[in-house]
Every structure is written in structure tokens, then in C-alpha cells.
NUTORBA-947049 format. One record per residue: residue number from 1; x, y, z of N, C-alpha, C, O in turn. Coordinates in pm, 1 decimal. Layout:
% residues N
- pos, n.x, n.y, n.z, ca.x, ca.y, ca.z, c.x, c.y, c.z, o.x, o.y, o.z
- NUM, X, Y, Z, X, Y, Z, X, Y, Z, X, Y, Z
...
% end
This chain:
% residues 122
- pos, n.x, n.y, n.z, ca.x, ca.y, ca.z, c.x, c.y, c.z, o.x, o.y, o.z
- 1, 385.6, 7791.0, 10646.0, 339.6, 7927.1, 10631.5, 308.9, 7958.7, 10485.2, 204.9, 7996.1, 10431.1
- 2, 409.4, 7936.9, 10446.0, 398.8, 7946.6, 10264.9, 236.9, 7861.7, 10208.5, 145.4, 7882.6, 10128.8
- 3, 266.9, 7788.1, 10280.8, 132.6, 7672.6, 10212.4, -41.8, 7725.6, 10224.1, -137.7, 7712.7, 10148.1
- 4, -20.0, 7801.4, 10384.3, -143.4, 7852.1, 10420.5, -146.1, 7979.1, 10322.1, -259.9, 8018.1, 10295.9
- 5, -47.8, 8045.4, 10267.3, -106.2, 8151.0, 10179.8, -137.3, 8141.8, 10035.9, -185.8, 8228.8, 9963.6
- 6, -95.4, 8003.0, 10002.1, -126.8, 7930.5, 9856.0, -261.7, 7899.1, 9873.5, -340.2, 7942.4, 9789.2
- 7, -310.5, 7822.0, 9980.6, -452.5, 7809.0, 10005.7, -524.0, 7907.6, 10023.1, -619.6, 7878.1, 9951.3
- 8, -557.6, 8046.7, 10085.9, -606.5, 8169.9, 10063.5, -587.8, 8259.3, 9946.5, -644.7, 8367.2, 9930.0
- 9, -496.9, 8199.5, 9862.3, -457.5, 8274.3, 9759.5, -568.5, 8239.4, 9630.9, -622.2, 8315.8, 9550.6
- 10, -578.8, 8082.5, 9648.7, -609.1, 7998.5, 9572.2, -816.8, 8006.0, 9623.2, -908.5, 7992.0, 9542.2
- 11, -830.5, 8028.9, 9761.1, -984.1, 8030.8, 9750.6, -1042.0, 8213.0, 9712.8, -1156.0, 8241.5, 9676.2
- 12, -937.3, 8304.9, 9732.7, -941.2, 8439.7, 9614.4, -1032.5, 8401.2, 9499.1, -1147.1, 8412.4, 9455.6
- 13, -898.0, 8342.9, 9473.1, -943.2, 8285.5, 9325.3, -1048.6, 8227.0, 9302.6, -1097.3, 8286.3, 9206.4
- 14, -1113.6, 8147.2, 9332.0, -1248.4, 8061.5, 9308.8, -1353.1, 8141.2, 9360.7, -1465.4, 8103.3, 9327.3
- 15, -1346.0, 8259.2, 9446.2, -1461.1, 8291.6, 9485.7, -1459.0, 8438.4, 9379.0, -1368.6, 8522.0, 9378.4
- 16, -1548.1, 8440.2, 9317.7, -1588.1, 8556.9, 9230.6, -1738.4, 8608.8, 9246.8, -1816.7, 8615.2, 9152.0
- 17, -1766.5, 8641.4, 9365.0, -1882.6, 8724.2, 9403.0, -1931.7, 8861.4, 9358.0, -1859.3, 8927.1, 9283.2
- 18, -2040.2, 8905.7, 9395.0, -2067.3, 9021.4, 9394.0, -1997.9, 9136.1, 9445.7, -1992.0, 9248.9, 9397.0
- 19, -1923.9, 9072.3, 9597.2, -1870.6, 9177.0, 9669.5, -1757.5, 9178.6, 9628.0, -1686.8, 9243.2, 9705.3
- 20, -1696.5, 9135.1, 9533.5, -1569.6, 9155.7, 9443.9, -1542.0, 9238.5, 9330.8, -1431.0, 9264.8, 9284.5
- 21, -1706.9, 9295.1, 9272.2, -1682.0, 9341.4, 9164.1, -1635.6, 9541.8, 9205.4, -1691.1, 9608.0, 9293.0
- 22, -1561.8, 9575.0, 9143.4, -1508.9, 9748.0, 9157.4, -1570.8, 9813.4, 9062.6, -1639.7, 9746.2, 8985.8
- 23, -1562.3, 9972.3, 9041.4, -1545.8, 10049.2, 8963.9, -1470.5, 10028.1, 8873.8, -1400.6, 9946.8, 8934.3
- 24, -1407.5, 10036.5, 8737.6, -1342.9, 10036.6, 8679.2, -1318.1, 9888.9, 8623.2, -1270.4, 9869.2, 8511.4
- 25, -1342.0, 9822.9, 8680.4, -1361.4, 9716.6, 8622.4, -1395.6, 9662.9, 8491.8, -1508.5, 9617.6, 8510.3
- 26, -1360.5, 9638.7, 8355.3, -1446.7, 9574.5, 8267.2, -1498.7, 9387.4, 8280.7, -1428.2, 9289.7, 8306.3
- 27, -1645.2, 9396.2, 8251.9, -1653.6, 9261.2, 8266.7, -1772.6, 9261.2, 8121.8, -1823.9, 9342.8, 8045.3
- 28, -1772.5, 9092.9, 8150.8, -1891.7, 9052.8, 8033.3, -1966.6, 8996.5, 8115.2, -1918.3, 8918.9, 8197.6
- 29, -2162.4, 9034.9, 8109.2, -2231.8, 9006.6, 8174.4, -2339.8, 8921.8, 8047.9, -2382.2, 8951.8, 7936.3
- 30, -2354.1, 8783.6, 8156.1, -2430.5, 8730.7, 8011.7, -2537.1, 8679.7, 8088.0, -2522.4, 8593.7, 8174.9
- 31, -2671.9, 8744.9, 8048.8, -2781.0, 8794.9, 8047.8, -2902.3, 8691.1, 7972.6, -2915.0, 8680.6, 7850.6
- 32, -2961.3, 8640.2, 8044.8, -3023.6, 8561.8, 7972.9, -3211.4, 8640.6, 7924.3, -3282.2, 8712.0, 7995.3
- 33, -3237.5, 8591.1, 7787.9, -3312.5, 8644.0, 7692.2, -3419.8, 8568.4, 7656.7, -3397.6, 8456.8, 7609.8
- 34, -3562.4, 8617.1, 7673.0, -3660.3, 8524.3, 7611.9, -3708.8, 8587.2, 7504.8, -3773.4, 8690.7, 7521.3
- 35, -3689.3, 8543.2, 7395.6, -3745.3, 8515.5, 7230.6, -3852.6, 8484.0, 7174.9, -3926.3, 8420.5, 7250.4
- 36, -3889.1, 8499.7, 7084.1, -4016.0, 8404.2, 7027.0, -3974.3, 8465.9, 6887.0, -3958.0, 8577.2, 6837.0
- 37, -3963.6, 8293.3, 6840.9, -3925.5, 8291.6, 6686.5, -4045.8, 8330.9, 6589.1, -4142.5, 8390.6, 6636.4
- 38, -4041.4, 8301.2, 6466.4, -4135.2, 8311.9, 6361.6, -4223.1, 8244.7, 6373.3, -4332.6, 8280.1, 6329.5
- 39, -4208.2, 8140.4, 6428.1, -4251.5, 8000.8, 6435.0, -4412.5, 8037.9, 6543.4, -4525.3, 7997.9, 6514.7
- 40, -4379.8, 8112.1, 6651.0, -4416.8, 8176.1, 6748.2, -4405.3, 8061.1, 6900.4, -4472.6, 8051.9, 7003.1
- 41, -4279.3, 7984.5, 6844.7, -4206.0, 7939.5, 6984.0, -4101.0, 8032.2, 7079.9, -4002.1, 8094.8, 7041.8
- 42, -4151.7, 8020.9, 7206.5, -4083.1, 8098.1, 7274.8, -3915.4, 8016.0, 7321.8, -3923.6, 7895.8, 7347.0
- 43, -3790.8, 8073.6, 7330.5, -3698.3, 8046.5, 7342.3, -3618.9, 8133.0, 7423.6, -3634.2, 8255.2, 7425.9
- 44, -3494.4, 8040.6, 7521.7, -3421.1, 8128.5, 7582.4, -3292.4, 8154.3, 7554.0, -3224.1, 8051.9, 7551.7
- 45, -3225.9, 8268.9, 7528.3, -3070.4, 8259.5, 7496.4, -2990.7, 8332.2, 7551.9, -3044.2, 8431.0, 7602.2
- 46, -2859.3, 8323.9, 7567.4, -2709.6, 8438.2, 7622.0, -2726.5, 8518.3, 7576.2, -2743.0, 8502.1, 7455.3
- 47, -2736.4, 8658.5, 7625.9, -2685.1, 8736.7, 7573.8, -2571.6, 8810.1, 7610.1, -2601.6, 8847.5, 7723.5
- 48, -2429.1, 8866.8, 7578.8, -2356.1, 8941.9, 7571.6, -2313.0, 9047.1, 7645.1, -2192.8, 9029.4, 7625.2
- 49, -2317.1, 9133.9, 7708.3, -2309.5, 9291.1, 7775.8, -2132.4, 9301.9, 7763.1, -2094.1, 9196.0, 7812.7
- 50, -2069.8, 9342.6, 7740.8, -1930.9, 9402.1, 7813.0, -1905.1, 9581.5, 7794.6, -1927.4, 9665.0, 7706.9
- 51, -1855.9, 9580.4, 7908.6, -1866.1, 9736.4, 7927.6, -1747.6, 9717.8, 8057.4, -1677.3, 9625.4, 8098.4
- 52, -1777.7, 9907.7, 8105.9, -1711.2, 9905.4, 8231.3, -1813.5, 9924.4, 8334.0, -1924.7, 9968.6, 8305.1
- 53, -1777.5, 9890.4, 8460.2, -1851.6, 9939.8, 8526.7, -1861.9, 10085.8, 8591.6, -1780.8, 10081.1, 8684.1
- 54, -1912.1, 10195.9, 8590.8, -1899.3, 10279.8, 8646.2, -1992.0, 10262.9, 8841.4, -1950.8, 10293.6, 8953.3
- 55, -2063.8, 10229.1, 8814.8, -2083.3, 10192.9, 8956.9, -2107.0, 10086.4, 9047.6, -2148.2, 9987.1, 8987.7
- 56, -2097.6, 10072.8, 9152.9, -2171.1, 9918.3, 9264.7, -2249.4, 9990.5, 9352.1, -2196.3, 10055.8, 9442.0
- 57, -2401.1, 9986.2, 9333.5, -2461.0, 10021.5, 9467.2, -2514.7, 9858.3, 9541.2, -2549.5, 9755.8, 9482.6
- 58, -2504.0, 9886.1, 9685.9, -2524.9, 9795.4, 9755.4, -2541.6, 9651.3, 9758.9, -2643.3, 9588.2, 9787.7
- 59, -2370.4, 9587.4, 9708.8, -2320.3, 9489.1, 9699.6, -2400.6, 9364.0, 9736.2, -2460.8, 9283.7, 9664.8
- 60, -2379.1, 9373.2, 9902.1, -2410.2, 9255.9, 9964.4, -2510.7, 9223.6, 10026.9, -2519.4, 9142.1, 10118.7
- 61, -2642.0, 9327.3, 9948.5, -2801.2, 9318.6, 9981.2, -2869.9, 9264.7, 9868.4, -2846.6, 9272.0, 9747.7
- 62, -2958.5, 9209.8, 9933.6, -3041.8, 9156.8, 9761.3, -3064.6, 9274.4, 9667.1, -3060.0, 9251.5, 9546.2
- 63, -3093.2, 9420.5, 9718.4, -3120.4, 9530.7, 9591.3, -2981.9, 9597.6, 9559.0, -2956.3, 9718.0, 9558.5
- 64, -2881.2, 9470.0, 9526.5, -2741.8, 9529.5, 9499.0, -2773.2, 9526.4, 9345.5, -2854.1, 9465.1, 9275.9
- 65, -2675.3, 9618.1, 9322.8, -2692.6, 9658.7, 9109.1, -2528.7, 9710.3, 9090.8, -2444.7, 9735.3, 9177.3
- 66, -2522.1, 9714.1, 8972.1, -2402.7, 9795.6, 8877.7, -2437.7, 9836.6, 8791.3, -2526.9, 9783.1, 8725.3
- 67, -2377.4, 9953.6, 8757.2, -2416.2, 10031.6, 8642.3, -2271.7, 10021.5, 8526.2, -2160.7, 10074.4, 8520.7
- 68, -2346.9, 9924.8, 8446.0, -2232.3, 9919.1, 8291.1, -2220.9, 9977.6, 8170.0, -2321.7, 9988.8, 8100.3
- 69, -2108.2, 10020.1, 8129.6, -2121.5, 10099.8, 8016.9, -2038.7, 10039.8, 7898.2, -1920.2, 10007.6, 7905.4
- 70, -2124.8, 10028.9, 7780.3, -2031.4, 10004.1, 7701.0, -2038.8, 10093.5, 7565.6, -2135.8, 10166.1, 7543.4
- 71, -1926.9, 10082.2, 7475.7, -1909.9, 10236.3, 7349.7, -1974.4, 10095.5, 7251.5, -1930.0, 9981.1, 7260.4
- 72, -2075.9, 10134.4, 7169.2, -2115.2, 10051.3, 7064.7, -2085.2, 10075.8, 6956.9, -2003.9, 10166.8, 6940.5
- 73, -2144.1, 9997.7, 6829.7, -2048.3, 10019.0, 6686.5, -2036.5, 10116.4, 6634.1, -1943.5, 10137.8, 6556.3
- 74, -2140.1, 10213.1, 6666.5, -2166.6, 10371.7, 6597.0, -2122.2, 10496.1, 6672.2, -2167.3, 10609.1, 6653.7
- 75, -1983.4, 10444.6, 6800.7, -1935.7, 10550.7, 6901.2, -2096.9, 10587.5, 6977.1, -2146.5, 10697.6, 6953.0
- 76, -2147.4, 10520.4, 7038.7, -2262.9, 10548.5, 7116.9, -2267.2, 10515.5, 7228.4, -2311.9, 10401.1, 7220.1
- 77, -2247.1, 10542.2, 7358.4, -2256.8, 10509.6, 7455.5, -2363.2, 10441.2, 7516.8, -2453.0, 10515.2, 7557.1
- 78, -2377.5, 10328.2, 7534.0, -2507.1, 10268.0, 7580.9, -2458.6, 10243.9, 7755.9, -2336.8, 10240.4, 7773.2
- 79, -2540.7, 10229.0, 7872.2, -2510.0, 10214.8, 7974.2, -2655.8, 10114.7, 8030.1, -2757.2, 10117.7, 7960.4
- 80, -2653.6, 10058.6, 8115.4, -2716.0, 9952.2, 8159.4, -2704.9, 9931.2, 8295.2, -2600.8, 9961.5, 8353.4
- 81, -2833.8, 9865.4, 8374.5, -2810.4, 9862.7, 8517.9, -2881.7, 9762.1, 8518.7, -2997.2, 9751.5, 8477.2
- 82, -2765.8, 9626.8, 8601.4, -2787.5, 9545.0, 8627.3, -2820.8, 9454.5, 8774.4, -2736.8, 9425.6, 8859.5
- 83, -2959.1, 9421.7, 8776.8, -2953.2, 9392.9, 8942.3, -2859.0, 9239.8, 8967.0, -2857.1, 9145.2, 8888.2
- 84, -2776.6, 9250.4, 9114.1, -2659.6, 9134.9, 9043.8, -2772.0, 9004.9, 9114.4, -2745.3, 8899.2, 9057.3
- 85, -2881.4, 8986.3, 9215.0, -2961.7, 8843.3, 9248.6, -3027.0, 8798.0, 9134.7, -3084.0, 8689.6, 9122.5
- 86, -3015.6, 8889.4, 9048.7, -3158.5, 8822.8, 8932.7, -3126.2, 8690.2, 8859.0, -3022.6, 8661.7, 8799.0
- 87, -3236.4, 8616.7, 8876.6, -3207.2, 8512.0, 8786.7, -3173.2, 8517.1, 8627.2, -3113.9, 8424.0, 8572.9
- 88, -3200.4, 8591.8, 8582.0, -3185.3, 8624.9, 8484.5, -3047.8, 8678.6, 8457.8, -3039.8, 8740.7, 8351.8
- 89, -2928.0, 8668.8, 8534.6, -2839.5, 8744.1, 8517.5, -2729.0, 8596.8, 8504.2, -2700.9, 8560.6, 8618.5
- 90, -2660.0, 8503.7, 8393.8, -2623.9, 8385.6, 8432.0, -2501.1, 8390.1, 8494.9, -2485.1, 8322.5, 8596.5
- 91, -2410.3, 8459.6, 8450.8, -2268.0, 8475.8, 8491.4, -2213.3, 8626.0, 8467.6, -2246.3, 8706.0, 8380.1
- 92, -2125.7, 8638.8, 8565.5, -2074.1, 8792.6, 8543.9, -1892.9, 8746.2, 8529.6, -1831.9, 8674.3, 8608.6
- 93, -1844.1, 8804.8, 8419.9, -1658.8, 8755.4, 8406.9, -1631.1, 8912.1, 8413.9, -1701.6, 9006.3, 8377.7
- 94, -1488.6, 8907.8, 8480.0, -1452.2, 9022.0, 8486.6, -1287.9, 9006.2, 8421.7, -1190.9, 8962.6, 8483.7
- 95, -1290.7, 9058.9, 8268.9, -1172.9, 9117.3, 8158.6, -1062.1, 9147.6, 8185.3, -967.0, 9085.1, 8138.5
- 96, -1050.9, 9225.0, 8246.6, -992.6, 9351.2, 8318.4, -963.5, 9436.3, 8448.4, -1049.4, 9403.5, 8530.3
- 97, -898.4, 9510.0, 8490.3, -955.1, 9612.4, 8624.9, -842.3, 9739.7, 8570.1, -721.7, 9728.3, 8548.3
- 98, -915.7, 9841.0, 8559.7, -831.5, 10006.8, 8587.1, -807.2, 10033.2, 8697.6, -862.8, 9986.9, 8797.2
- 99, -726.0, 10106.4, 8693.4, -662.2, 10219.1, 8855.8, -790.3, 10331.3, 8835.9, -839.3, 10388.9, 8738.7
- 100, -808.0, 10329.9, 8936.1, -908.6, 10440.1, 8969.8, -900.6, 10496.5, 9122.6, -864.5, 10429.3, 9219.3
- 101, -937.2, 10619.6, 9125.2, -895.4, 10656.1, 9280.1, -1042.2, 10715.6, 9335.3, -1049.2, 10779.6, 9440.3
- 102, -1162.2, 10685.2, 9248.2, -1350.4, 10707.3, 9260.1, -1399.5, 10580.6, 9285.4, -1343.7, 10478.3, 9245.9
- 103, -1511.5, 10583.6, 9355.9, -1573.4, 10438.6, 9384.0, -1684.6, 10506.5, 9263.2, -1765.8, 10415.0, 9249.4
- 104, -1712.6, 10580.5, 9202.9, -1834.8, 10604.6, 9103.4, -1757.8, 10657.6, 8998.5, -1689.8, 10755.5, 9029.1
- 105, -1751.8, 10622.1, 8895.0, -1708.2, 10677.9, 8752.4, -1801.1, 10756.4, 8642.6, -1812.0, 10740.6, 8521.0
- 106, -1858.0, 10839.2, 8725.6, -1943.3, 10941.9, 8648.7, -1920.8, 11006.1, 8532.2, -1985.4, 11037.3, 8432.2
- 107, -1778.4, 11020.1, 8585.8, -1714.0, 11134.4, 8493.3, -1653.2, 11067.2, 8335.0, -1600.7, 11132.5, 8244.9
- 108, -1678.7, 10924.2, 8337.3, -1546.8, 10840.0, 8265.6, -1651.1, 10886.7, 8120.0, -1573.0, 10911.4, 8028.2
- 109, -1768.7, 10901.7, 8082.6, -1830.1, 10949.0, 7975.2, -1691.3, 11045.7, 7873.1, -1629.6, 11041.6, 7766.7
- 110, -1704.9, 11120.0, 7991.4, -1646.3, 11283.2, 7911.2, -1484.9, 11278.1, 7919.4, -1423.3, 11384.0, 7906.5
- 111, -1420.7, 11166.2, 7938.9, -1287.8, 11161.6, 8016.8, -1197.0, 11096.9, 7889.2, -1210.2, 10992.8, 7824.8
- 112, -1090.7, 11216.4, 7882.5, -1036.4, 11202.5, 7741.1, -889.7, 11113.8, 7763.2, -830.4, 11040.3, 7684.3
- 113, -868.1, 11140.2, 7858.4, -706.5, 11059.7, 7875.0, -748.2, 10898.2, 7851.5, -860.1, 10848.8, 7838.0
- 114, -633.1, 10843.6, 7851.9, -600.0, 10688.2, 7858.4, -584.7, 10655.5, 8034.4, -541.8, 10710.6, 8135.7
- 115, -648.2, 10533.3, 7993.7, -649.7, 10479.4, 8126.0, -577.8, 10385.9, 8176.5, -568.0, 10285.3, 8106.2
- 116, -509.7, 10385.6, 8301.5, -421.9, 10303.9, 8318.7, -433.9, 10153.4, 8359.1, -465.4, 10159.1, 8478.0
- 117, -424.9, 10010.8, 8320.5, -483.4, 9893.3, 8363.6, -390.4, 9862.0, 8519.4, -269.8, 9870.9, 8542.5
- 118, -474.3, 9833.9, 8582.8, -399.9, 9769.4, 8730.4, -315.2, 9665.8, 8689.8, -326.0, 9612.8, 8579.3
- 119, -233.9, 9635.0, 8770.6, -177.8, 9516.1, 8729.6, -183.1, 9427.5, 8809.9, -222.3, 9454.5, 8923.4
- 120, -148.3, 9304.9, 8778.5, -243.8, 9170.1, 8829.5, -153.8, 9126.2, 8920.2, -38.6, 9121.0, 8877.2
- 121, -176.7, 9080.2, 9075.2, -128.5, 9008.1, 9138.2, -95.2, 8824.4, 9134.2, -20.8, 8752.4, 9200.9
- 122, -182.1, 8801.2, 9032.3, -161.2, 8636.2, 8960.5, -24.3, 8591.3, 8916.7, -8.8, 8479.4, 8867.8
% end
């Protein structure tokens, strides 16, 4: 019995889908970028995103998205919406997860308290 829940515990773990990601969530979304140097060669690279998510619309359809927010160097709120099939999208890691009791975090802009981190079942 014990063994069968190490094995479900353990394919949790390896599966990190779309239909996994929440509200509140922070993740790093790395985004791939086409360039063209000085040179006027075109090039592709990672780019970066981490934020929270304030929303998931329609997960487990190809026009599924999240909406990420992150505070930048100058206290600026930048927010971003990411479609999650795109090729262009290489990997999504997820940081973190908050307690939240909203499936949409609209409000988290204007929201002055501290937030509480979930704590991890691992």
C-alpha cells in the first residue's frame, strides 16, 4: 500500500503540466527570443519572465494562457500574457505557491498585506 502511494507521489512529481499551474503561484517562464545582432545575423535566445501568476484561463485547450506579473527594478509593475502551446514558450518552473482563496488575483496590484507561502507537501 505504502509503495503504490510512493509511485503516485513520485509521477506528481514528474508531471508538471499546464493543468498544474494556480493562481498565486510564482514561476520563471523562459521565453524564447529572436535577435539580430550588429552583424545583422539573426539569433535565438532565453529569455527570463518571473512573476506571479494572477490568472489561468483555459488550461487544458490549446487557447489556454496565464497572466504574469512581475514588480521591476524601478517598482513598476509589468504584467504579461502568456499562451502556454506556443512554441516559443521553452519551459515554465514554478518557485513558489501562496495561499489564496481567488482563482483570479486581480486585486494582488493594490494589495498591501504580506502574503502567506503554502507549504509544501514534499
Amino acid at each position: 500500500m505504502s509503495e503504490e502511494k510512493k509511485t503516485t507521489e513520485e509521477a506528481r512529481a514528474q508531471k508538471t503540466g499546464p493543468e498544474e499551474l494556480k493562481a498565486g503561484m510564482t514561476v520563471r517562464v523562459h521565453e524564447k527570443i529572436k535577435d539580430i545582432d550588429a552583424k545583422g545575423k539573426e539569433r535565438t535566445r532565453v529569455q527570463v519572465f518571473e512573476g506571479i501568476i494572477l490568472s489561468v484561463r483555459k488550461p487544458k485547450t490549446i487557447n489556454g494562457s496565464i497572466l504574469v506579473r512581475k514588480i521591476s527594478h524601478n517598482n513598476i509593475g509589468v504584467e504579461k500574457i502568456f499562451p502556454l502551446k506556443s512554441p516559443l514558450i521553452d519551459k515554465i518552473e514554478v518557485v513558489k505557491e501562496i495561499k489564496t482563496r481567488r482563482a483570479k488575483l486581480y486585486f494582488l496590484p493594490d494589495y498591501k498585506k504580506r502574503l502567506k507561502v503554502k507549504k509544501s507537501t514534499k
